[in-house]
C-alpha atoms as one frame of an Amber mdcrd trajectory, in Angstrom:
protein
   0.000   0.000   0.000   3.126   2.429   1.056   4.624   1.995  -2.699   1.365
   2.252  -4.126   0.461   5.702  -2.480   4.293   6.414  -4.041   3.053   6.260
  -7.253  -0.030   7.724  -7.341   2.108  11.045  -5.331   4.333  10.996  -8.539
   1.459  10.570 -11.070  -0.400  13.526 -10.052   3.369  15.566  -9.757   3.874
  14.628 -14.027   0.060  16.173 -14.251   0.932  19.390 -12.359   3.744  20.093
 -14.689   2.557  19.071 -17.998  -0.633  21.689 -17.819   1.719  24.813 -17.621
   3.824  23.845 -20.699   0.086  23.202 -22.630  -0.811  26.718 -21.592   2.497
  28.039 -22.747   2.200  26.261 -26.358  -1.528  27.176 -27.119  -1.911  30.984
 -29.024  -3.940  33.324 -27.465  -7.793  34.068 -28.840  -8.337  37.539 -28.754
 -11.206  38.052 -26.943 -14.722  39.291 -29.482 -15.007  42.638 -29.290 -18.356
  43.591 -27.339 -20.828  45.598 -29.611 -21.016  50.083 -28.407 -24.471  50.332
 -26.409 -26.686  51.482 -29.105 -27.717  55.389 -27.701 -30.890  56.308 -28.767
 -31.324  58.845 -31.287 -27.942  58.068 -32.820 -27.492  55.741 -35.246 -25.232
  52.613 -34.519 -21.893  53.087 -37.532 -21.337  50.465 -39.502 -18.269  48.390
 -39.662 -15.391  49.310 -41.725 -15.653  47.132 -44.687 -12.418  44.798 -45.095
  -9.549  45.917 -47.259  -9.234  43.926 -50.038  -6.017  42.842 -51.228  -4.272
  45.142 -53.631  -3.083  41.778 -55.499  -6.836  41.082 -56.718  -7.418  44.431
 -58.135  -7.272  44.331 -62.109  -4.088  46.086 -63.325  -5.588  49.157 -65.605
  -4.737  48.614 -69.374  -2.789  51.999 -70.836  -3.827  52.749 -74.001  -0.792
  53.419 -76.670   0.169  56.298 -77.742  -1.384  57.254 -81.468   1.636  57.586
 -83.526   1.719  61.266 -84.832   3.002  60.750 -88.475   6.154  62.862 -89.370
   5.606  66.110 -90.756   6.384  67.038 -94.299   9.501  68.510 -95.039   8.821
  72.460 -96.265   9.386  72.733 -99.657  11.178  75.377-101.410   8.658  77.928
-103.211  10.791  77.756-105.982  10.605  74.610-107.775  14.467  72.981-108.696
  13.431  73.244-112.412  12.528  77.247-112.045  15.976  79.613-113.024  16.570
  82.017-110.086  14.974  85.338-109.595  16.380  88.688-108.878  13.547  89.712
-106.317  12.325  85.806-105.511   8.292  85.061-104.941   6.180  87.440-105.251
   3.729  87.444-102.572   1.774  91.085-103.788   1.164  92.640-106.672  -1.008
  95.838-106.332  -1.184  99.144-108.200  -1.855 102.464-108.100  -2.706 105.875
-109.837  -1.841 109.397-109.419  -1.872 113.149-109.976   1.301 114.851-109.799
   1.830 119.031-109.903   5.580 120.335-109.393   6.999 123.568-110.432  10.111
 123.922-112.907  11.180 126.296-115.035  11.220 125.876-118.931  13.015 129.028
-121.260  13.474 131.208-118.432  10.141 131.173-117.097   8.906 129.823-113.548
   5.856 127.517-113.859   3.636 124.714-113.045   3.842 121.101-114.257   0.726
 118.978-114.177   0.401 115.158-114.910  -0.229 112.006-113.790   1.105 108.706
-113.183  -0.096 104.590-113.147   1.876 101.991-111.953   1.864  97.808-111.196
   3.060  98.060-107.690   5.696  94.678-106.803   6.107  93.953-103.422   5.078
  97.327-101.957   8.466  98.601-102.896   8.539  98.085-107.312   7.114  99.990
-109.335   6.662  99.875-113.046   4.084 102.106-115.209   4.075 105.024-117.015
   4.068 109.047-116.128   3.475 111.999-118.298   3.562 115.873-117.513   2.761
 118.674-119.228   3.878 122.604-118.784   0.954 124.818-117.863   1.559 128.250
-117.671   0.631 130.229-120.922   4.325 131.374-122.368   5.114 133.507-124.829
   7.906 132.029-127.628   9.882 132.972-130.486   7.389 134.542-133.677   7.069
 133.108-137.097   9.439 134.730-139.653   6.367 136.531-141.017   6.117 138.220
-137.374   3.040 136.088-136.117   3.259 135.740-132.262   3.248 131.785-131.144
   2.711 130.310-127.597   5.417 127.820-126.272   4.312 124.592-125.274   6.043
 121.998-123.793   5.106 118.185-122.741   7.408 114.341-121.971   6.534 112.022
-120.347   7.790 107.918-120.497   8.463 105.008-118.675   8.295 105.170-115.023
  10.871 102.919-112.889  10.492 103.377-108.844  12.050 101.259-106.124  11.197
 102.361-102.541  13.210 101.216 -99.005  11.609 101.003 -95.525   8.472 100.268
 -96.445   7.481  98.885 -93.345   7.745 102.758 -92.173   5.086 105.382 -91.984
   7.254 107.351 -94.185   9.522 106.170 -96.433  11.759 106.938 -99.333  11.824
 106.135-103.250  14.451 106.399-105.762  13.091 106.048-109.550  13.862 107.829
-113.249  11.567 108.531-116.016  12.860 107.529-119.651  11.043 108.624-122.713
  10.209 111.135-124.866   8.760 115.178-125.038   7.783 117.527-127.744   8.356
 121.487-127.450   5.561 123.182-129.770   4.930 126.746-130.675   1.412 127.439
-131.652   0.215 130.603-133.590  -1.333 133.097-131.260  -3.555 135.285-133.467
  -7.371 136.256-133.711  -7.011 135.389-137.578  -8.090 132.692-138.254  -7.149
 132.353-141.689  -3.480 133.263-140.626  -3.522 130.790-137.953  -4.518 128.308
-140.244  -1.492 129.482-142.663   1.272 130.078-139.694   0.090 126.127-138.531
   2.073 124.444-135.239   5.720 123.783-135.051   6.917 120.869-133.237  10.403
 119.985-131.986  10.804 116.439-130.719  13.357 115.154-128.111  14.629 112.449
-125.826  14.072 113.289-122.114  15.541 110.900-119.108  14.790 112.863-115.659
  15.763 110.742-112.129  13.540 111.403-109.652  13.894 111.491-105.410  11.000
 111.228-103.484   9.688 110.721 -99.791   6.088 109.244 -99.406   4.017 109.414
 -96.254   0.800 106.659 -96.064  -1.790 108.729 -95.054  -4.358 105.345 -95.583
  -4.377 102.155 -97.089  -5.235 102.934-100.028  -3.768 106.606-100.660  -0.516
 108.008-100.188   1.456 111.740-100.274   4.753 112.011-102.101   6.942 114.658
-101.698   9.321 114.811-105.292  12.134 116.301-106.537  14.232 115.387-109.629
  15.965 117.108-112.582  14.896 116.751-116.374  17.787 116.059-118.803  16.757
 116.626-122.619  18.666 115.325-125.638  17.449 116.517-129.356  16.369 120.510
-128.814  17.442 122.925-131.663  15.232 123.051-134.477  12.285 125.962-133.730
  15.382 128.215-131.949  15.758 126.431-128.610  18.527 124.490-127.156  18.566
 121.587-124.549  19.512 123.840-121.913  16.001 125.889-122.389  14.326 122.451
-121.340  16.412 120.780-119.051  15.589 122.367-115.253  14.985 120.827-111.912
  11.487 119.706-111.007   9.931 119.936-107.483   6.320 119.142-106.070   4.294
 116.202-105.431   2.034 113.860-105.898  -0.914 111.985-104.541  -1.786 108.162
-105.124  -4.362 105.916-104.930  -4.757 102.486-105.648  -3.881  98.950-103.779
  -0.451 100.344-102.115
């Protein structure tokens, strides 16, 4: 009985030991969380809802990129085949008309010059056209060998050439000639008619070239103010008593334009 009450003392001494080691071993349960009191009047929030794992989510598809085609190299306005030009394109071509009045002085005598001019306009700055002028004041010239008194008369006019520089500018400046031809005329100033009819008109023709300086101011679009000096140089005067140097003279005025400047 003494070694059997031994055993049973050691039995229940393995037990006593082998419960703290289970406790040890075995994870802890967190303990369920007790639901708030519900308060009245206030309604009870809901759970959070769970996260879900970023791994599930669908990975967005990117769209490519359109592919933007090259653009086309710029080609040269003047074609390889086309011989090269002294002023290139031409991106305007306008034109324009005017009235011109400048004073000069023709066989000793102060006067007026009126004409007019017409021009293709290149560019703004080229002009090419035509201007004529003719003398105005009433002048009394050399008589017929019979005595009859005769008027001088004098007119030219040719081939206009201007170029102008600074166009961009409100005023600007213009370098050009005029290159043709001009008559000097005496015409029989009587009350006869018969003897007017007998004396007839004498004409002496020459070549006249006359550079020209002028400054123009824009005063609109479409119209413009020139300011123009130049000197007239005559070649072929001699036949009705007058020489070149009776013709030739400076020139000084100006002129007004209108047109597509």
């Amino acid at each position: 009985m003494k070694s059997k009450s031994h055993w049973m003392f050691a039995l229940g001494l393995l037990c006593l030991r082998a419960e703290p080691a289970q406790a040890q071993t075995a994870p802890a349960q967190p303990a369920p969380a007790e639901p708030a009191p519900a308060v009245a009047g206030v309604p009870t929030a809901a759970p959070p809802p769970a996260a879900e794992s970023k791994a599930a989510e669908p990975t967005p598809a990117v769209a490519a990129a359109p592919q933007v085609p090259p653009a086309p190299a710029a080609k040269d306005a003047r074609s390889d085949s086309e011989p090269p030009t002294l002023f290139g394109s031409v991106n305007h071509v306008g034109g324009y008309g005017g009235l011109s009045v400048m004073y000069s002085s023709i066989a000793g005598n102060d006067g007026v010059l009126v004409g007019g001019e017409g021009a293709v306009l290149v560019e703004h700055r080229l002009a090419l056209g035509g201007a004529g002028y003719g003398w105005t004041r009433e002048t009394r010239g050399l008589a017929d060998v019979d005595g009859t008194p005769r008027d001088l008369e004098v007119g030219y006019g040719g081939f206009m050439l201007r170029y102008s520089i600074l166009t961009g500018s409100l005023v600007y400046g213009s370098l050009g000639a005029v290159i043709g031809g001009g008559a000097v005329m005496l015409h029989a100033d009587t009350d006869d008619a018969d003897l007017e009819d007998d004396a007839g008109d004498a004409t002496d023709e020459f070549f006249v070239f006359e550079p020209q300086l002028s400054v123009q101011i824009n005063l609109m679009r479409w119209m413009r103010l020139g300011l123009q000096g130049g000197y007239r140089i005559t070649s072929g005067v001699g036949r009705l008593g007058y020489t070149e140097s009776d013709i030739n003279g400076f020139t000084l005025g100006g002129t007004l334009q209108f047109g597509r400047l």
